[in-house]
N, CA, C and O atoms as a printed pandas DataFrame, in Angstrom:
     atom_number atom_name residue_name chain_id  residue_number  x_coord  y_coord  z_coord
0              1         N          UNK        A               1  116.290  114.918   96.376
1              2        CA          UNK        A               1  116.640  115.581   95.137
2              3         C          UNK        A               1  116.372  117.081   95.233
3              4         O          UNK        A               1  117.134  117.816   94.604
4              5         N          UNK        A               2  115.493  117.562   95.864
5              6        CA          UNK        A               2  114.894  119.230   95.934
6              7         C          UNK        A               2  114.927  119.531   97.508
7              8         O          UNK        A               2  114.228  120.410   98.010
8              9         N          UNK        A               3  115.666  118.847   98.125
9             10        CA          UNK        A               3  116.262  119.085   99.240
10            11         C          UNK        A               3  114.774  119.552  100.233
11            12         O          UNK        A               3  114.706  120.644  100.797
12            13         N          UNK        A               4  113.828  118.659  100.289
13            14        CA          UNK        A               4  112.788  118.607  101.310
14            15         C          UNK        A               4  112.616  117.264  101.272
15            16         O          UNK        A               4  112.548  116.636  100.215
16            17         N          UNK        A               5  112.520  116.631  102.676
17            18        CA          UNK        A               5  111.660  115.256  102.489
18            19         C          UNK        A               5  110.030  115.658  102.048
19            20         O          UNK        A               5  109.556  116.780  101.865
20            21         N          UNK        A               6  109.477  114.543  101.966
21            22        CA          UNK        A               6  108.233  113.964  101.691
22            23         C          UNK        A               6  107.288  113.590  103.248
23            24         O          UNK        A               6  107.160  112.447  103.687
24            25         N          UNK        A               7  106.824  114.585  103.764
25            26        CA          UNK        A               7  105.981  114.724  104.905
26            27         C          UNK        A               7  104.375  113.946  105.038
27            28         O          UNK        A               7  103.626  113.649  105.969
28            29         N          UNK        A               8  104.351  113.817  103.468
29            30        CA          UNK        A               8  102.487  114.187  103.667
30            31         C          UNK        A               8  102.190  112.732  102.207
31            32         O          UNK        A               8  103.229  112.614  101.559
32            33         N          UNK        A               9  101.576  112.208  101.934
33            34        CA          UNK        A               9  101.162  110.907  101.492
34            35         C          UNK        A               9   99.640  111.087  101.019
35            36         O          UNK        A               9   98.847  111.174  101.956
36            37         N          UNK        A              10   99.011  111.169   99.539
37            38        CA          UNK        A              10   97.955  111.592   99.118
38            39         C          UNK        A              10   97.616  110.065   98.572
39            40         O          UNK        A              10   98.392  109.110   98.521
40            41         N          UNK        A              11   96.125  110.126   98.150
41            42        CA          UNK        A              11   95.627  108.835   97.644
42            43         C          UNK        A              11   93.920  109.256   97.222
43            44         O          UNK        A              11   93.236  109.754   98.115
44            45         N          UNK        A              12   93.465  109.087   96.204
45            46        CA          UNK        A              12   92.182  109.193   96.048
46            47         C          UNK        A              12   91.543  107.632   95.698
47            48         O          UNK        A              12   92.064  106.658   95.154
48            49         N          UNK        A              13   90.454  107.809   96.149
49            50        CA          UNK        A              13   89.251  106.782   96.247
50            51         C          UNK        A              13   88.565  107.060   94.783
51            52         O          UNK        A              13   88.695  108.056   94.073
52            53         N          UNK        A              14   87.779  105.851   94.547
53            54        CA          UNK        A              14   86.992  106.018   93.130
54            55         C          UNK        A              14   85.253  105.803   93.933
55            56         O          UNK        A              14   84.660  104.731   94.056
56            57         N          UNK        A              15   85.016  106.467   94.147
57            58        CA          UNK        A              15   83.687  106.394   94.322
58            59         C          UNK        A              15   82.623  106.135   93.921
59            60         O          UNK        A              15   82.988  106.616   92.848
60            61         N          UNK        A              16   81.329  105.744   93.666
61            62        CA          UNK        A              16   81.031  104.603   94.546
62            63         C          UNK        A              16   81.301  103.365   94.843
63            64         O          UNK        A              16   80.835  102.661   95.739
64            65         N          UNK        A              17   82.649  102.967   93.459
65            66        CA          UNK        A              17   82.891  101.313   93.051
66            67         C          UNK        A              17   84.155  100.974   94.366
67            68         O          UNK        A              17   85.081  100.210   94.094
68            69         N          UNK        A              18   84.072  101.530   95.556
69            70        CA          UNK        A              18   85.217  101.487   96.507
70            71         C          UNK        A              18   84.808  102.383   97.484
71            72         O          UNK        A              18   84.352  103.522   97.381
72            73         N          UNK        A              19   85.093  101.540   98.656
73            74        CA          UNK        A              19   84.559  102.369  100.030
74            75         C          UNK        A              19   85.672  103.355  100.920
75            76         O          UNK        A              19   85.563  104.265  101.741
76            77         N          UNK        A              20   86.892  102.560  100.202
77            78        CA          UNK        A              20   88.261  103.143  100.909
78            79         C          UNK        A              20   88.662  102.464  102.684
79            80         O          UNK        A              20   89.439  102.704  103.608
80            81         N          UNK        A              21   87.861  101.781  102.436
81            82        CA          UNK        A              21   88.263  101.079  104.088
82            83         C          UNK        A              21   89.372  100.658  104.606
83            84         O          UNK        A              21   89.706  100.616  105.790
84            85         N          UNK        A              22   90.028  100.291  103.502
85            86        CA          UNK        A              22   91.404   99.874  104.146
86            87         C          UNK        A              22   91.974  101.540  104.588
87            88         O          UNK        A              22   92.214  101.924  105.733
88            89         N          UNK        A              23   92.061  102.117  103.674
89            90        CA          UNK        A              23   92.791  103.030  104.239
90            91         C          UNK        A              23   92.632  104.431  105.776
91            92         O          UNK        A              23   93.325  105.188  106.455
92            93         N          UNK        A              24   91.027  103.930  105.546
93            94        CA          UNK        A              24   90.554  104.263  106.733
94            95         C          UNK        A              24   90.915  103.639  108.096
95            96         O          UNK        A              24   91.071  104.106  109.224
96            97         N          UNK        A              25   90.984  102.474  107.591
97            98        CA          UNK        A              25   91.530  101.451  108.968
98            99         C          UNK        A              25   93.075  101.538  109.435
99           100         O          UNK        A              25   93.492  101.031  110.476
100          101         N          UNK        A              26   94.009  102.394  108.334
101          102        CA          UNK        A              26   95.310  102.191  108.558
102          103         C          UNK        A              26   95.446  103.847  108.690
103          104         O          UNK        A              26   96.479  104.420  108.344
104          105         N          UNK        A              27   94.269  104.566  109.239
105          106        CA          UNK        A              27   94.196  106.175  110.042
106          107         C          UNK        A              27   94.795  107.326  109.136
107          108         O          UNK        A              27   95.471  108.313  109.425
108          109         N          UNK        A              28   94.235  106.776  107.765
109          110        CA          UNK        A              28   94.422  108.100  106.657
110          111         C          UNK        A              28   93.636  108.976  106.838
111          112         O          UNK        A              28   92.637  108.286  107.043
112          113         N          UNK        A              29   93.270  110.089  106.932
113          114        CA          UNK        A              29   92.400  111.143  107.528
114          115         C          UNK        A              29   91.533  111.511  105.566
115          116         O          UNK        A              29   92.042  111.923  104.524
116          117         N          UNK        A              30   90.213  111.123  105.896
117          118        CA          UNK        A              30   89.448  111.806  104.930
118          119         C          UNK        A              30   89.235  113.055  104.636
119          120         O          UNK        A              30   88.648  113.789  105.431
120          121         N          UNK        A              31   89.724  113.527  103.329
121          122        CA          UNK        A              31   89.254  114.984  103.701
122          123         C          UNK        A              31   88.608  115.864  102.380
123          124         O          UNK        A              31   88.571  117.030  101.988
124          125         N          UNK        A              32   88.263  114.898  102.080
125          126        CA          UNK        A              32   86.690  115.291  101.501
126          127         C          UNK        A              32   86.748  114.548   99.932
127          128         O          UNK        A              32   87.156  113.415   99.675
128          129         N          UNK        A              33   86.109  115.748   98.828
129          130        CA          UNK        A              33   85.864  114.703   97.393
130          131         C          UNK        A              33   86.898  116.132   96.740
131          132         O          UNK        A              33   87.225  117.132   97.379
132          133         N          UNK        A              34   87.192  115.846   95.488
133          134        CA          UNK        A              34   87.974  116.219   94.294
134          135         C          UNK        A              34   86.381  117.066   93.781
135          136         O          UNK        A              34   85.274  116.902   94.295
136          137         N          UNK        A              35   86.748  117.974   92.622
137          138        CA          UNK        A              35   86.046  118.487   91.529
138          139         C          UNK        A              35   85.627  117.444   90.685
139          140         O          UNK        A              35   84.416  117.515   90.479
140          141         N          UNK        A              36   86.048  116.722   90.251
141          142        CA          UNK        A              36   86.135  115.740   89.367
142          143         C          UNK        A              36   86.470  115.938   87.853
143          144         O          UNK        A              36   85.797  115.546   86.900
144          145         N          UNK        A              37   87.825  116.730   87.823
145          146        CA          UNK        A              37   88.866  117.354   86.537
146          147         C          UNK        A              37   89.644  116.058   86.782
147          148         O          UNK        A              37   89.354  115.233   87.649
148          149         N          UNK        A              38   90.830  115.957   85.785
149          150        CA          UNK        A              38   91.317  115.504   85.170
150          151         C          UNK        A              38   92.412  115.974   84.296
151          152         O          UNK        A              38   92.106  116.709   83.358
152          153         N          UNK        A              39   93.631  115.653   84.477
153          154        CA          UNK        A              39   94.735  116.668   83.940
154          155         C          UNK        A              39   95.141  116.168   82.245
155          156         O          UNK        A              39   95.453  115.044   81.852
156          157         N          UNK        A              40   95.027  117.216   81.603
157          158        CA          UNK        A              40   95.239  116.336   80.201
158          159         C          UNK        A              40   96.797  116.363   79.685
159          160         O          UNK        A              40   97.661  116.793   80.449
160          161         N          UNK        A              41   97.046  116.021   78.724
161          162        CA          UNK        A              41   98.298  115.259   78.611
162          163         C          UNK        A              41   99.145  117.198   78.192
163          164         O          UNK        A              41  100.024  117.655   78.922
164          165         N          UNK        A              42   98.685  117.857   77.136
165          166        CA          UNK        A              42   99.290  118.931   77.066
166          167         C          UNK        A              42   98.988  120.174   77.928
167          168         O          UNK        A              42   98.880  121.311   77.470
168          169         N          UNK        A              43   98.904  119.942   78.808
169          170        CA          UNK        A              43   98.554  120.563   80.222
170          171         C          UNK        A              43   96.854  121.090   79.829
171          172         O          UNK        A              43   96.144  121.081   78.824
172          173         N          UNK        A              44   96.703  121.592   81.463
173          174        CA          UNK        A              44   95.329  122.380   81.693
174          175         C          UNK        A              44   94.458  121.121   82.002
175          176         O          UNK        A              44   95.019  120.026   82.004
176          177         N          UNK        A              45   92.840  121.229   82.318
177          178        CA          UNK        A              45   92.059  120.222   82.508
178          179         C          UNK        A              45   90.984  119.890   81.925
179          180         O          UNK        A              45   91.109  120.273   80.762
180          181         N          UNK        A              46   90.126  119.462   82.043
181          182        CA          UNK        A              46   89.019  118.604   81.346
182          183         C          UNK        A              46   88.285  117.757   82.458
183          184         O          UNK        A              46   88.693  116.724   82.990
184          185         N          UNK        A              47   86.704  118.665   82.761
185          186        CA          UNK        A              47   85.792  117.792   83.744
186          187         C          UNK        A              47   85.490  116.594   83.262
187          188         O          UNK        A              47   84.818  116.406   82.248
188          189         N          UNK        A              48   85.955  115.772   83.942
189          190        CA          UNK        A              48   85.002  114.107   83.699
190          191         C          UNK        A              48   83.743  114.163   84.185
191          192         O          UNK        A              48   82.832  113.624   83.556
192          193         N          UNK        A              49   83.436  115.038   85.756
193          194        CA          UNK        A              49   82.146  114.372   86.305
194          195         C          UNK        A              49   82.425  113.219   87.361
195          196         O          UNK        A              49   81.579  112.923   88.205
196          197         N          UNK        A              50   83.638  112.594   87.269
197          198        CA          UNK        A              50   83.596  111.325   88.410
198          199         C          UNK        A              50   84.331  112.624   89.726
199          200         O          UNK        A              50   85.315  113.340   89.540
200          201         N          UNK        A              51   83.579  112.569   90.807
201          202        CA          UNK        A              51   84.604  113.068   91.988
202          203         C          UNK        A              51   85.132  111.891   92.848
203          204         O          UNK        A              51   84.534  110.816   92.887
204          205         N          UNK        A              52   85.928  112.060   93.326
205          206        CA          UNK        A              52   87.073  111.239   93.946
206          207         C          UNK        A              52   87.127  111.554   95.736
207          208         O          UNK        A              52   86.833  112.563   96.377
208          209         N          UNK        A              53   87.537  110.473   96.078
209          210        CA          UNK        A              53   87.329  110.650   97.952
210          211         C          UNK        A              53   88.840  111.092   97.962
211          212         O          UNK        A              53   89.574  110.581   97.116
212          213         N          UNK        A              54   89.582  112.388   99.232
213          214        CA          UNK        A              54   91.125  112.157   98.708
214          215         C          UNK        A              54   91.344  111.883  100.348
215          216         O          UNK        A              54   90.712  112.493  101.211
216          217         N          UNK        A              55   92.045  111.169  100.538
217          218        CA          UNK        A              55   92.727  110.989  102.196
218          219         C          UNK        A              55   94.215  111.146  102.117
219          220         O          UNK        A              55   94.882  110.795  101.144
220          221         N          UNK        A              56   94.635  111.631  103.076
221          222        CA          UNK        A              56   96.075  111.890  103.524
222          223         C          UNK        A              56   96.208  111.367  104.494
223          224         O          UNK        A              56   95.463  111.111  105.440
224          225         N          UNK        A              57   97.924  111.067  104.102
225          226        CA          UNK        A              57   98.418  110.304  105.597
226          227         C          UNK        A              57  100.058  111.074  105.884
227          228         O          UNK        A              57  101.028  110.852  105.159
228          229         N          UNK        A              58  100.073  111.856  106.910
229          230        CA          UNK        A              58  100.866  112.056  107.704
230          231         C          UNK        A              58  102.248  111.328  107.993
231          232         O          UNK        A              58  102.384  110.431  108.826
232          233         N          UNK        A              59  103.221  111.825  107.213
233          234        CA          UNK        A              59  104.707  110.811  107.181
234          235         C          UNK        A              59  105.586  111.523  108.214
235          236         O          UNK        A              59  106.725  111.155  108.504
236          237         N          UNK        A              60  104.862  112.727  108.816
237          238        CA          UNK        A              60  106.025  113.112  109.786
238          239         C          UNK        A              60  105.142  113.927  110.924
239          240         O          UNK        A              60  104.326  114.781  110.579
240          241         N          UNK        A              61  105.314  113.680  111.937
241          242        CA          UNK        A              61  104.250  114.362  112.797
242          243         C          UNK        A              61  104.003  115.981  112.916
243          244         O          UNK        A              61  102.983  116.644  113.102
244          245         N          UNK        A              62  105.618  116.385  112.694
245          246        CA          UNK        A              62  105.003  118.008  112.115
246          247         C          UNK        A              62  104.411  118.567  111.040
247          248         O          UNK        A              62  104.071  119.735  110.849
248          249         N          UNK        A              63  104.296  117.284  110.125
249          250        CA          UNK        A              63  103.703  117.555  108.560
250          251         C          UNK        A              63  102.834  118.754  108.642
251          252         O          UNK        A              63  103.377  119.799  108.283
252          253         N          UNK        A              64  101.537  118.835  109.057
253          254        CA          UNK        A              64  100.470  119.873  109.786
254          255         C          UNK        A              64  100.776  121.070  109.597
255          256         O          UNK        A              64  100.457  121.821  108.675
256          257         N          UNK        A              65  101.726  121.329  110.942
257          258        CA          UNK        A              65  102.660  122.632  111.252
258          259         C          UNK        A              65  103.917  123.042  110.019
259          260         O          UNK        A              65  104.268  124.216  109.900
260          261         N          UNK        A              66  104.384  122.193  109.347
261          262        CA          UNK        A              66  105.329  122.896  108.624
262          263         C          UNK        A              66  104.516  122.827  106.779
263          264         O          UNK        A              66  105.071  123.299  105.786
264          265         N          UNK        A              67  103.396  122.253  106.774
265          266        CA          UNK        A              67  102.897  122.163  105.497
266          267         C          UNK        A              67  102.384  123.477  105.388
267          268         O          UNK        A              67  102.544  123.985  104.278
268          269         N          UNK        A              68  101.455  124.586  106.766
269          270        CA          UNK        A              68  101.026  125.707  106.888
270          271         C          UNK        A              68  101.486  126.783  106.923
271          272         O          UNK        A              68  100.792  127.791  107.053
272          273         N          UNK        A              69  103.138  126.792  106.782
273          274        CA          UNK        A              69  103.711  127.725  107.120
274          275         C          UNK        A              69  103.829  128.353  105.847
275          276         O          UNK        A              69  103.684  127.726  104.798
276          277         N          UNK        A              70  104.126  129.750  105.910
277          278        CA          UNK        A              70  104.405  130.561  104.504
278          279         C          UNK        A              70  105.877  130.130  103.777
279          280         O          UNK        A              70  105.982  130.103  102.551
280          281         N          UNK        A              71  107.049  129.782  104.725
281          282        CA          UNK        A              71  108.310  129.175  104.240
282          283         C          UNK        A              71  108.379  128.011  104.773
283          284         O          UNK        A              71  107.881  127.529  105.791
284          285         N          UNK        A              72  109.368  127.425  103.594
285          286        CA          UNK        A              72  109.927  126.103  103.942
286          287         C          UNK        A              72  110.660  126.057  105.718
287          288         O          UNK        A              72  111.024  127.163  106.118
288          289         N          UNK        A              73  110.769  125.405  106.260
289          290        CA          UNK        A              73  110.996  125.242  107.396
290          291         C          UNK        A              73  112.746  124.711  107.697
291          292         O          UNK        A              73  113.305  123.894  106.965
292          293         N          UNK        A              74  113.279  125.232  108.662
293          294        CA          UNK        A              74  115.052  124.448  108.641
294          295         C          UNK        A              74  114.817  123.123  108.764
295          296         O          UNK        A              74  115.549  122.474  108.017
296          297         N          UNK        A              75  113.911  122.317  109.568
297          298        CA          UNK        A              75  114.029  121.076  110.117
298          299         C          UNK        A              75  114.239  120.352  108.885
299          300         O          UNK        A              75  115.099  119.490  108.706
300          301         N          UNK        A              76  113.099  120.908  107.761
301          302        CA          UNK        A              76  113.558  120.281  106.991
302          303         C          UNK        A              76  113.943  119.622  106.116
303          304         O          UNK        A              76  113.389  118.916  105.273
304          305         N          UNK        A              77  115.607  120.046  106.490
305          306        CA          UNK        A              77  116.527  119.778  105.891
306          307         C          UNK        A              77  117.594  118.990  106.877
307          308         O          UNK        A              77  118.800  118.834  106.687
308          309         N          UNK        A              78  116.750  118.521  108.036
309          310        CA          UNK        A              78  117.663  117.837  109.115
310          311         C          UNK        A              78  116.787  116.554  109.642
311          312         O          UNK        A              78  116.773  116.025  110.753
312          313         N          UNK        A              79  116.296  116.343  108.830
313          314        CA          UNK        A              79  115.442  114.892  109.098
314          315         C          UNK        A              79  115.781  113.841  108.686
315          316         O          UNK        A              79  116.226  113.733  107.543
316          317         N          UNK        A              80  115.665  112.871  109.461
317          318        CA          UNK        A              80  116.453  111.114  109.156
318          319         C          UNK        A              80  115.901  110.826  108.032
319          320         O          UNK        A              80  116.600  110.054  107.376
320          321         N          UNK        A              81  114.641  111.216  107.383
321          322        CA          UNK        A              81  113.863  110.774  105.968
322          323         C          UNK        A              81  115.432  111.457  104.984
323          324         O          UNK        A              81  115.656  110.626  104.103
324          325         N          UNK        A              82  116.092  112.196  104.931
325          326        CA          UNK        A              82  117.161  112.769  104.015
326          327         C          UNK        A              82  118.160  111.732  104.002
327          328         O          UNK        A              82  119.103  112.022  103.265
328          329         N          UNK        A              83  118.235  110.903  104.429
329          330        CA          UNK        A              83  119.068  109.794  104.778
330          331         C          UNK        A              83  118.689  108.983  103.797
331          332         O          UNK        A              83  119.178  107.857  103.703
């Protein structure tokens, strides 16, 4: 629809009631805890206090390299995910 695939795959953990193991086991990379905000319904935020574990998982192997770059990248717009 906005003419980029979807490279990169987010997920947060609820901490302490969940260890996140599965997703550890299926090589989501941990990368660290949340603030512990909360987005409210008419925008802006509101601290709860709960922080959150967040892991990413990698949907395209250049994800890395083209997520860092200052511009969108040509590739893409030439990837089998556009399909």
């Amino acid at each position: 629809v906005y003419g980029h695939p979807i490279v990169l795959a987010e997920t947060f953990v609820e901490s302490p009631r969940f260890t996140g193991a599965c997703y550890r086991a299926a090589n989501w990379v941990d990368v660290g805890w949340t603030k512990g905000f909360a987005r409210r319904p008419g925008g802006g935020y509101v601290h709860h206090g709960q922080p959150k574990r967040l892991l990413l998982f990698p949907l395209h192997p250049q994800a890395r390299l083209w997520l860092a770059q200052p511009q969108p990248q040509l590739e893409w717009t030439h990837t089998p995910m556009q399909t």
